[in-house]
N, C-alpha and C positions, 0 to 999 in steps of 0.2 A: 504494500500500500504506500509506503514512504514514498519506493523508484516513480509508481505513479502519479505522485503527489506535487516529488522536484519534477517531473516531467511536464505536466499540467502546467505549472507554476511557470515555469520557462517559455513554454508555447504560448502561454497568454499573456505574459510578459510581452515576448517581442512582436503578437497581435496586435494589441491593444495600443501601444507604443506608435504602431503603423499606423493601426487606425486611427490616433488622437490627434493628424495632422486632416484627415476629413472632415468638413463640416457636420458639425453634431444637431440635427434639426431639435426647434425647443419644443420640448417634450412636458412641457413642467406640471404639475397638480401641485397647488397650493394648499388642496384641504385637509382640514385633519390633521394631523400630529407631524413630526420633521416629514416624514416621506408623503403625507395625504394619506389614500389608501391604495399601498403599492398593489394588492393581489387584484385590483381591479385594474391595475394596469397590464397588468403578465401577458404577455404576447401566448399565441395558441401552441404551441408544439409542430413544427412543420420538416423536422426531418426526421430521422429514421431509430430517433430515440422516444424508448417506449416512454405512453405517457404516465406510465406510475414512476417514474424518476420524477415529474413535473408535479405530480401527487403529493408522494416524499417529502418534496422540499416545499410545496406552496405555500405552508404558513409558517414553518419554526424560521424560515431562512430570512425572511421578510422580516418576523419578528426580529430576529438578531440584527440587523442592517438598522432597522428603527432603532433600536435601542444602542445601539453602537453609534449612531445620530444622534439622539438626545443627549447622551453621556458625553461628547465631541460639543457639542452645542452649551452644552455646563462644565465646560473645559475640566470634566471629571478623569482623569488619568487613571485612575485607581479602575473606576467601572470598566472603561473602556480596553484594559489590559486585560480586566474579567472576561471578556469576549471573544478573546485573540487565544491562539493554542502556544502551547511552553515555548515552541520555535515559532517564530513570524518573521516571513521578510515584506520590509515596506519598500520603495522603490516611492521616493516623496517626491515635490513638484518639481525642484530643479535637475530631476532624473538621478541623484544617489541611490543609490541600495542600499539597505540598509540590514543588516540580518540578525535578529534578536534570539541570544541565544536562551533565555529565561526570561521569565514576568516580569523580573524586577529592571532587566535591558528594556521591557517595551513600554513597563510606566515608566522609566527615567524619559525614555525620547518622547515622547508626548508632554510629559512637566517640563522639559525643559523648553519643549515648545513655546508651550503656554505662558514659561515663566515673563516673554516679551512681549507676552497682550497683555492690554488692560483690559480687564475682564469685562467692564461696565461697557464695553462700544463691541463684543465680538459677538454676532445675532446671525450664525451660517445657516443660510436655507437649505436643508434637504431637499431633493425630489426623484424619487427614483425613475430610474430610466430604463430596464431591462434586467432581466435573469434569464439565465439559460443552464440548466440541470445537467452536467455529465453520467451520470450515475446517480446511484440510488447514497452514495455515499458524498461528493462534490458539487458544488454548484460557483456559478461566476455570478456575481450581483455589480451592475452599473448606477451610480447615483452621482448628481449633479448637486453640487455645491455652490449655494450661490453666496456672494457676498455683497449684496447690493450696496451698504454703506460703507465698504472697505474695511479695514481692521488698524484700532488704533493702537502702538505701540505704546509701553509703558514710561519711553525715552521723550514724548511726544512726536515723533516721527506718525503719517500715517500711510498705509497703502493702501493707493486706488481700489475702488470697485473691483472685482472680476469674480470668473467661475471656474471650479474644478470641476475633474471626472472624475470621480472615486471607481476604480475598478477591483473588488472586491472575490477573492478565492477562498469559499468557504467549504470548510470539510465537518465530514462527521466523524468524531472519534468517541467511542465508548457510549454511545447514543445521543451524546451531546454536539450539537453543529459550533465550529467554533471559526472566525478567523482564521487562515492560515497567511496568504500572500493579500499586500494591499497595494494598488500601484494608484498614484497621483498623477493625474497629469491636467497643468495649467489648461486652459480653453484662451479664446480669442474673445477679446471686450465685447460684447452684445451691442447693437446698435438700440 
């Protein structure tokens, strides 16, 4: 399961990567909680993967993606490590990799993140954009990050507007769906 796992990981790395230089049509749903309501956005299953993999994953995966959203959004470090598996690699906005080799490697890089927002101006909008099931064990989740009022630093510096792609590879180990691979990638300022 691992071999499959860094295999996946890789493949949708350098996918996703390709594909983040395509224009991403807006997809957004505002309603409802960080994401709206993703499972009513879930595209149908159109290739040659059965649909109990889409079964499987249609609400814990979703759930976790949300809740990994709000936790991210309450710049909670602690929660949102709870949702990642003991190994995670992130691959963040300016294309580092990053490979977390325990909990305590993946809440550090997230606090330290946070340590240069001010927490009172960081408001990132969820909205998911796509999941697609490899198995009854993996799934890939897409979510658009939006920042419409930028983010203010705690030096008084602030950055512009913009939006991410959160591309998100979650696995199931021991019944529980957790995190595994997270890749960032910057998007182009919205007209």
């Amino acid at each position: 399961m691992k071999v499959l796992i860094d295999v996946v990981l890789v493949l949708m790395r350098l996918v996703f990567l390709v594909a983040s230089f395509f224009a991403w049509g807006p997809q957004m749903n505002s309603s409802g909680g960080p994401l709206g309501n993703p499972c009513s956005q879930m595209p149908q299953q159109k290739d040659s993967l059965s649909n109990s993999y889409q079964t499987v994953a249609q609400k814990p995966v979703p759930e976790l993606i949300e809740a990994w959203c709000s936790a991210y959004s309450e710049m909670n470090a602690r929660q949102m490590t709870s949702l990642e598996a003991n190994e995670t690699e992130i691959v963040d906005g300016f294309g580092e990799s990053h490979y977390m080799q325990s909990r305590e490697d993946t809440e550090s890089f997230w606090s330290d993140g946070f340590e240069m927002i001010e927490p009172r101006y960081f408001h990132p909008q969820c909205a998911f954009q796509y999941m697609q099931t490899l198995d009854p064990e993996a799934a890939v989740v897409q979510v658009k990050v939006k920042y419409p009022q930028g983010i203010e630093l705690k030096g008084g510096e602030r950055i512009a507007q913009f939006a991410e792609l959160h591309t998100f590879i979650v696995t199931k180990h021991r019944q529980k769906w957790l995190i595994s691979g997270h890749i960032v990638v910057r998007q182009q300022q919205e007209d």
